[in-house]
C-alpha positions in Angstrom: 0.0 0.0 0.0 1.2 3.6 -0.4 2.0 5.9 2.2 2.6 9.6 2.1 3.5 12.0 5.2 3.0 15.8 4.0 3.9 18.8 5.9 3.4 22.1 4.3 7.1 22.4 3.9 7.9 18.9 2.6 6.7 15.8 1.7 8.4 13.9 4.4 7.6 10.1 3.2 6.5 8.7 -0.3 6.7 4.7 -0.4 5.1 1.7 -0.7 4.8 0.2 2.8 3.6 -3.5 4.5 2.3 -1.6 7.8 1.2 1.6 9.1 1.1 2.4 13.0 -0.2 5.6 14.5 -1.6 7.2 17.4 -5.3 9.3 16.8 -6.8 11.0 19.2 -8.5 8.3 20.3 -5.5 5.2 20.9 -3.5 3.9 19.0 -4.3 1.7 15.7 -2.6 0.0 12.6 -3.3 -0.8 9.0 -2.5 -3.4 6.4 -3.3 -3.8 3.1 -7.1 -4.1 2.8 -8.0 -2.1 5.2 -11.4 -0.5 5.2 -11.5 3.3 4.4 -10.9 5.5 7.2 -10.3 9.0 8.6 -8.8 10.0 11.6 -7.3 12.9 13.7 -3.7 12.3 14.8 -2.5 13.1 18.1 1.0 14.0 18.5 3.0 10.4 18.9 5.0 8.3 16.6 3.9 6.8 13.4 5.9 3.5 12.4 6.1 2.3 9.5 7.1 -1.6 8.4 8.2 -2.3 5.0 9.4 -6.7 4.5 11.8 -6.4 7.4 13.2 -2.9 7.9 11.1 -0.6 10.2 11.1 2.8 10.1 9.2 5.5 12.5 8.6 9.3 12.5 7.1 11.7 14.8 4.2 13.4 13.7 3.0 16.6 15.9 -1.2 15.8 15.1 -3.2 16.7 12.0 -4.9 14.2 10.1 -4.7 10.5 8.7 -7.3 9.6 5.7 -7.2 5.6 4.2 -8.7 4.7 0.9 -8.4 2.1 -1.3 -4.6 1.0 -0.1 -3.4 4.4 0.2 -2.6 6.3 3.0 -2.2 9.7 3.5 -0.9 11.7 6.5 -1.5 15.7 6.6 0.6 17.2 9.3 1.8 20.5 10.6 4.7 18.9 11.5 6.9 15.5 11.1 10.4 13.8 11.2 12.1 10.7 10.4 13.9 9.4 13.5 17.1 9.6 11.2 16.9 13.4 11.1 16.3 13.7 14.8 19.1 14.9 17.1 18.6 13.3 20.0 20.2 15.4 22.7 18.5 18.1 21.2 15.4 16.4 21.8 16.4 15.2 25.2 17.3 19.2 26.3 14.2 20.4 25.0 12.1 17.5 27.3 14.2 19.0 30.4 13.1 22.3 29.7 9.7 21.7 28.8 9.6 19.7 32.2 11.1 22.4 34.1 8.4 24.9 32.5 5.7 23.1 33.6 7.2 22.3 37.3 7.6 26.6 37.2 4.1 27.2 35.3 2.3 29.4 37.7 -0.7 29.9 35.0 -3.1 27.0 33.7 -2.6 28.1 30.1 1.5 27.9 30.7 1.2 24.2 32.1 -0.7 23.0 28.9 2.1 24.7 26.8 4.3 22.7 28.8 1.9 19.8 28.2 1.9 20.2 24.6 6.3 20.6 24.6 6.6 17.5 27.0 4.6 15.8 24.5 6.5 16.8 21.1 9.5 16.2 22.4 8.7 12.8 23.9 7.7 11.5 20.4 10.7 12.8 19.0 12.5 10.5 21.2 10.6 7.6 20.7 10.8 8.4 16.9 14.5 8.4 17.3 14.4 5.4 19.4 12.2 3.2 17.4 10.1 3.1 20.6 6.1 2.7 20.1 4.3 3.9 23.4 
């Protein structure tokens, strides 16, 4: 089946793939060929891909996933291969994101906070080949 992951900057992915894995607002779910049609909001999370035997995973920071007739595409404000991840940058910007949130005296600066913890924790996994 075909997969494509689109930012408005980039297309970020554009292959035939065996498996799709994501995270939508409401849990986590996969594909294979033959799937029936389906739309879905994406959370932020990973999406992993499987392809014969290599695996492959990127973080994707929400928007949506549509299915159709073996083809899958994924609109996205934002996403990354883990190969063009830098993992100690994603590991400083967790730290502060943490440390924001400990510090956040206003409700609206703890979900900001929320919403950094988050992006940078599927960067890691991402990087990590790690599926919550």
């Amino acid at each position: 089946m075909k997969l494509k992951i689109i930012t408005q900057e980039r297309v970020v992915f554009d292959d035939e793939v065996d498996e799709i894995y994501s995270r939508g607002v409401d849990g986590e779910f996969g594909i294979l060929k033959g799937h029936i049609p389906m739309m879905s909001a994406l959370d932020i999370g990973v999406t992993k891909i499987k392809k014969g035997n290599q695996q492959k995973s990127f973080s994707v920071m929400g928007g949506i996933l549509q299915f159709k007739d073996d083809e899958c595409l994924i609109l996205t404000t934002l996403a990354e291969s883990g190969d063009e991840i830098d993992e100690m940058r994603a590991r400083e910007a967790l730290e502060r994101a943490r440390r924001k949130r400990k510090d956040a005296e206003a409700r609206i600066d703890a979900k900001r906070a929320e919403a950094s913890i988050a992006r940078a924790k599927a960067r890691l996994k991402a990087k990590l080949n790690e599926v919550e």
